[in-house]
N, C-alpha and C positions, 0 to 999 in steps of 0.2 A: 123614227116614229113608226115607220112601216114594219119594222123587226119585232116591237113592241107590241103593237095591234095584232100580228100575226100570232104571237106567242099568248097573247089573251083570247085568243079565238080558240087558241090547239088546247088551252087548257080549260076551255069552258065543253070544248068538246070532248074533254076526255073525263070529264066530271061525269058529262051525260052516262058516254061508254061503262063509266066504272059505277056508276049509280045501277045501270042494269045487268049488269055483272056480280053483282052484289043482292038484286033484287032474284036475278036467277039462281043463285048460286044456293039461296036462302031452300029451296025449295028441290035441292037435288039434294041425294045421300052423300052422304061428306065420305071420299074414299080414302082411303088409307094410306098414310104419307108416305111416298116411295121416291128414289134417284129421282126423278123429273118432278116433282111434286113442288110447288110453291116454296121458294122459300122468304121470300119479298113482296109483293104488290106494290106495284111501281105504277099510280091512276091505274090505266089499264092495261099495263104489263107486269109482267113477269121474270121474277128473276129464279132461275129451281136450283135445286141442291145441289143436282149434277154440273150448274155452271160455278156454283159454290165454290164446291170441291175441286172442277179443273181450275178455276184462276187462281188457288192456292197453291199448288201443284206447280202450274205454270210459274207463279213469283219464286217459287220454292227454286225451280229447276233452274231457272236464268240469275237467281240470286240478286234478283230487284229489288231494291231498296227497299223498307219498311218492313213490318210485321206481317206476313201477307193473313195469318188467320184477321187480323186486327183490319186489313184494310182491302180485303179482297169484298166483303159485303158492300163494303164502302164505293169504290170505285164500279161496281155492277151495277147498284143503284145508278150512280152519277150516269153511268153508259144509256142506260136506261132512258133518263131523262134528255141525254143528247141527241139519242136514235129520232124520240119524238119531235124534234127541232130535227132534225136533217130532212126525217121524213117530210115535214110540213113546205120545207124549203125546197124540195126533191132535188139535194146534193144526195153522190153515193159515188164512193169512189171508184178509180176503170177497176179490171183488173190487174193493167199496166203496170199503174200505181200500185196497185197491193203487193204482186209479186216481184217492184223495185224494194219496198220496205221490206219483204223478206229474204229477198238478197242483202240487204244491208245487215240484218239481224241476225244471218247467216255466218257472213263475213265477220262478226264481231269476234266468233267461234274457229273463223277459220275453216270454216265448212261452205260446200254449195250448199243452194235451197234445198234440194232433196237429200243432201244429210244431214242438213239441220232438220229439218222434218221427220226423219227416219231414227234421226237420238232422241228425238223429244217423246217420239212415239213409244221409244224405248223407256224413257222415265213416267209412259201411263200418260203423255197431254198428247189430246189429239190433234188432228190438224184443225179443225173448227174452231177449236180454244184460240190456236195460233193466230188463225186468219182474222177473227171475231179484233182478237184484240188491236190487232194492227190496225184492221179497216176503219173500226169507230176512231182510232187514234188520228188515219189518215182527215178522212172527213170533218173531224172536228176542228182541226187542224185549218182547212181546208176554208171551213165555215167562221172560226173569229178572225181569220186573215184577210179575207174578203170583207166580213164588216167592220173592223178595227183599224186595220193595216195604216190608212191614211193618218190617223191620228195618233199611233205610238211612235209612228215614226220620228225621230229625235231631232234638234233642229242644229245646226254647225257651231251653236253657241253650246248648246248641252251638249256636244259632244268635246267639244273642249273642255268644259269644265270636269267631266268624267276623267278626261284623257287628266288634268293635273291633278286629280284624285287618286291616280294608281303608280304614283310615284315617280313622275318623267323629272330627271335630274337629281335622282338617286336621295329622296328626301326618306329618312329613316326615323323609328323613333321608339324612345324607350319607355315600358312599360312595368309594372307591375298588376297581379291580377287574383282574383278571388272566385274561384269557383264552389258555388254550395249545392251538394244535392236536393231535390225538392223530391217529396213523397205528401201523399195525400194527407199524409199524417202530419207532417210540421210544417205542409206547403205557407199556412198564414205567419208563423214565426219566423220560417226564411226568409218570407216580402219586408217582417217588419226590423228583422236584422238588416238586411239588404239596403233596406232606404236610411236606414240609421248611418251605415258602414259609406252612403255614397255622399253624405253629408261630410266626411276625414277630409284635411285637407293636408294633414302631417306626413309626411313619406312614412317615419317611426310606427306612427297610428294603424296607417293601414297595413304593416308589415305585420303588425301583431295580431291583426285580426286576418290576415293570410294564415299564419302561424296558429291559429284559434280552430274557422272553417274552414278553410278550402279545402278540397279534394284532389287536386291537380299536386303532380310531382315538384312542383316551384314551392309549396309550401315549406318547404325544410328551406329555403331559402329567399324566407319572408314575401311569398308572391313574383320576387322581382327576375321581372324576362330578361335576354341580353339583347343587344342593339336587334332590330327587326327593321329590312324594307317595308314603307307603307303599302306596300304590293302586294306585300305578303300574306295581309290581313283581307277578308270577307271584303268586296265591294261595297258590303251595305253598313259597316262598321266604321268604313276610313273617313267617312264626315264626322263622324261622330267622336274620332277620335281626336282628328286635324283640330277639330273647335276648341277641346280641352289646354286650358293653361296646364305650367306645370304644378302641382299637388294637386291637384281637380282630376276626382271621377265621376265614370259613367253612373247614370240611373243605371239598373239594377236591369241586367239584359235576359229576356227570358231566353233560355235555348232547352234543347231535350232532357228532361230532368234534373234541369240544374238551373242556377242563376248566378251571373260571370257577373263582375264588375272590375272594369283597369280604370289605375291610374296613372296618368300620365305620369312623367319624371323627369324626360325631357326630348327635344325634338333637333334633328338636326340637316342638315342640306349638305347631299354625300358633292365628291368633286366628278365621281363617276357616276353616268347613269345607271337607274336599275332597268332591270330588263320587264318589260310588262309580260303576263304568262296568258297567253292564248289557251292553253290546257293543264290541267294538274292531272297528272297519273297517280291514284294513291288505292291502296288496299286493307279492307279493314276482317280481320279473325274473329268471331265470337268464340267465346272462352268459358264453358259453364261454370258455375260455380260465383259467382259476382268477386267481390274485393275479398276474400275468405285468404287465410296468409297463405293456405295448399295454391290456392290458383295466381295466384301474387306472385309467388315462389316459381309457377310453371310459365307466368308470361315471361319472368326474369330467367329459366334457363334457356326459353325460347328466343331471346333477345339477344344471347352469347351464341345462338348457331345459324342466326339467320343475317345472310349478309345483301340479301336483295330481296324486292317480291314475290321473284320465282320461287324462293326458296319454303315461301309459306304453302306453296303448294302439299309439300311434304309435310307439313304438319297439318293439315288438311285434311289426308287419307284417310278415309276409313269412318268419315266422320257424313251427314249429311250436308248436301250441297249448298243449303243457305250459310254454313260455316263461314264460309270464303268470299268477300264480295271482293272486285278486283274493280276497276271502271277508270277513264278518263274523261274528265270533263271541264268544263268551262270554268273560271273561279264563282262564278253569280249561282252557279246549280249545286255547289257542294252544300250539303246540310251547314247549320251554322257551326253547330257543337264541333261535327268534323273538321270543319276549316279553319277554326280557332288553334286547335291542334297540329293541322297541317303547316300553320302559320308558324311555326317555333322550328321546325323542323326541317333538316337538311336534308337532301336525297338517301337514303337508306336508313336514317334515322327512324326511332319507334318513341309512340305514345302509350302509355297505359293508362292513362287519367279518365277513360271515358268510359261507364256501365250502360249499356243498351238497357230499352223500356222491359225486355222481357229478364230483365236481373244479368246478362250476361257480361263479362269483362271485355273491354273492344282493344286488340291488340292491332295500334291504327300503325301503318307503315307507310311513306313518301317514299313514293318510287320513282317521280321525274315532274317535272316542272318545264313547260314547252313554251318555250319563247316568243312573242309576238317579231317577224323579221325585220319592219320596216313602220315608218309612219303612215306610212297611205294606207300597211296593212291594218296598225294601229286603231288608225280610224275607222277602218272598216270593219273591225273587231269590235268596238266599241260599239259603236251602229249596230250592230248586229243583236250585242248582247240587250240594249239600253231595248230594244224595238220585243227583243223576246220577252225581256221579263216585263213590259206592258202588256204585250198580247195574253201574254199566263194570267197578269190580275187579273184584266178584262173579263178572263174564259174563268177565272176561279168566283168573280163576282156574277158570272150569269150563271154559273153552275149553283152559288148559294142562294138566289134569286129562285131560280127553279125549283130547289128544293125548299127551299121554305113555301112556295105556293102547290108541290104537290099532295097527295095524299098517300103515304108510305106506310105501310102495314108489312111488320115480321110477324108470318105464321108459324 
């Protein structure tokens, strides 16, 4: 309640601020848009073209997930509106903290702090960009764990039931699957295929309409996956999978330009356990040219030379730096689309089934699968993940809260 009250107080007073801000502004000569010039109105901040440009730069260089033209507005804004809550709260991180988070950031590269600083600088981001971005990350960070923490924390009963959700006792299961592209142009006929398509209860049926839409390379062979641990799959898929009889599919799963539906086929309880994966190392190519048979043909020669994901680095060369993402992570943090993929796939194995938002070919590679050691570890993995991705809703749900009650103006 105190959190609440406060955040109505900081936004009635930044109404006032941006009310006279507006009232002066009316009556100055409007000067000409330049690097540092407005590019946002954030109540009574500012977002300029100069922080535009470097946090596009920045995503560009580090090859950060998403579109950065697409999400770099996006996330300044969002910063924007956290700054004004830290401030209110007067959190701000040491600079202890900031320059352990660029040692980490550092280290990801393989570099100390002041050569990670010194390359960055070399790709045109300055060190402000750098520190800017870590610091809100730290603080924010910092600020829903302090007011959340006690309540996401998960209780010994939910974390059992997660722990038998990721396949403890080598519980596997087979599948078939439909993946349709969605474009703004048939997005309502794909929903209305899709929910038609999750009504099938026939193995035959749904093969044939594998064989009709899907996109994904299983379609020359009517959708149908081969054996998969339930490990393998998305954390947020394996309830939903577990629930299904066999011929029974999923509603119609939204993921990045597409819409997947499996159907079960049948499920089975291995005599070995599977191994729970504490991290996935996987690597994804963008490839221009989308599904064109030229670029088809080039992930296909590329697939005959590459036998690890070192090796994509060479195919890499010469290209720009967002080319290449490389990353390991948790399984709860992999995009869906990615992980879906990931899930089929053996260590050095390649996907081509997946077209990025900006039209490109995703030439996705599994480069390692990192095993949870023990149960205590298990659990404490599990704890960890279940507690994060509460904290992220919480902070996605206060973040949508803020901006729906602020006033946003692109100039």
């Amino acid at each position: 309640m105190q959190l609440k009250n406060r955040l109505s107080a900081l936004r009635a007073f930044r109404r006032v601020l941006l009310t006279l801000g507006l009232v002066s502004a009316l009556s100055a000569p409007v000067a000409a848009q330049g690097l540092f010039s407005p590019a946002y109105i954030v109540d009574a901040d500012a977002v300029t073209y100069y922080e535009l440009d470097q946090r596009i730069l920045f995503m560009q260089v580090l090859r950060l997930p998403g579109n950065p033209e697409e999400t770099a507005a996006e996330e300044l804004i969002n910063d924007r509106l956290k700054q004004a809550v830290l401030r209110d709260v007067g959190l701000e991180a040491s600079p202890e903290a900031i320059n352990e988070a660029l040692d980490n950031f550092a280290q990801r590269a393989n570099l100390k702090r002041e050569e990670f600083i010194k390359a960055l600088a070399q790709e045109g981001v300055d060190y402000e960009t750098l520190r800017d971005y870590v610091k809100i990350n730290i603080e924010w960070r910092d600020f829903i764990s302090g007011q959340y923490l006690g309540q996401a924390r998960p209780t010994p009963e939910e974390i059992d039931r997660a722990l038998a959700l990721e396949g403890n006792g080598g519980l596997r299961v087979l599948l078939s699957e439909i993946v349709i592209p969605v474009t703004p142009q048939n997005l309502q006929a794909v929903q209305a295929e899709a929910d038609r398509i999750a009504g099938i209860t026939s193995f035959e049926a749904f093969s044939a309409e594998a064989a009709r839409f899907s996109a994904t390379e299983s379609r020359e062979n009517g959708g149908r996956l081969d054996w998969m641990p339930i490990s393998n799959l998305p954390p947020a898929l394996r309830p939903v999978v577990l629930a299904l009889k066999p011929g029974e599919v999923t509603s119609p799963l939204a993921i990045p330009n597409a819409v997947a539906l499996f159907q079960m086929r049948d499920i089975q309880e291995g005599a070995t356990p599977v191994p729970r994966h504490a991290e996935i190392e996987y690597a994804v190519l963008y490839i221009a040219g989308g599904r064109s048979a030229e670029t088809l043909g080039h992930a296909t020669y590329l697939r005959s030379v590459t036998d690890t994901c070192d090796d994509l680095y060479a195919s890499a060369l010469g290209h720009p730096h967002e080319v290449l993402f490389r990353e390991s992570m948790a399984p709860s943090q992999i995009p869906r689309d990615i992980a879906l993929e990931l899930a089929k796939l053996d260590e050095g194995e390649i996907s081509t089934a997946l077209t990025s938002r900006d039209g490109r070919l995703m030439f996705v590679m599994l480069c390692s699968r990192a095993p949870v050691a023990s149960d205590e570890e298990a659990r404490e993995q599990v704890a960890i993940s279940l507690t994060q991705q509460r904290l992220n809703a919480l902070s996605d749900s206060l973040v949508a809260q803020l901006r729906a009650d602020a006033h946003i103006v692109e100039k």
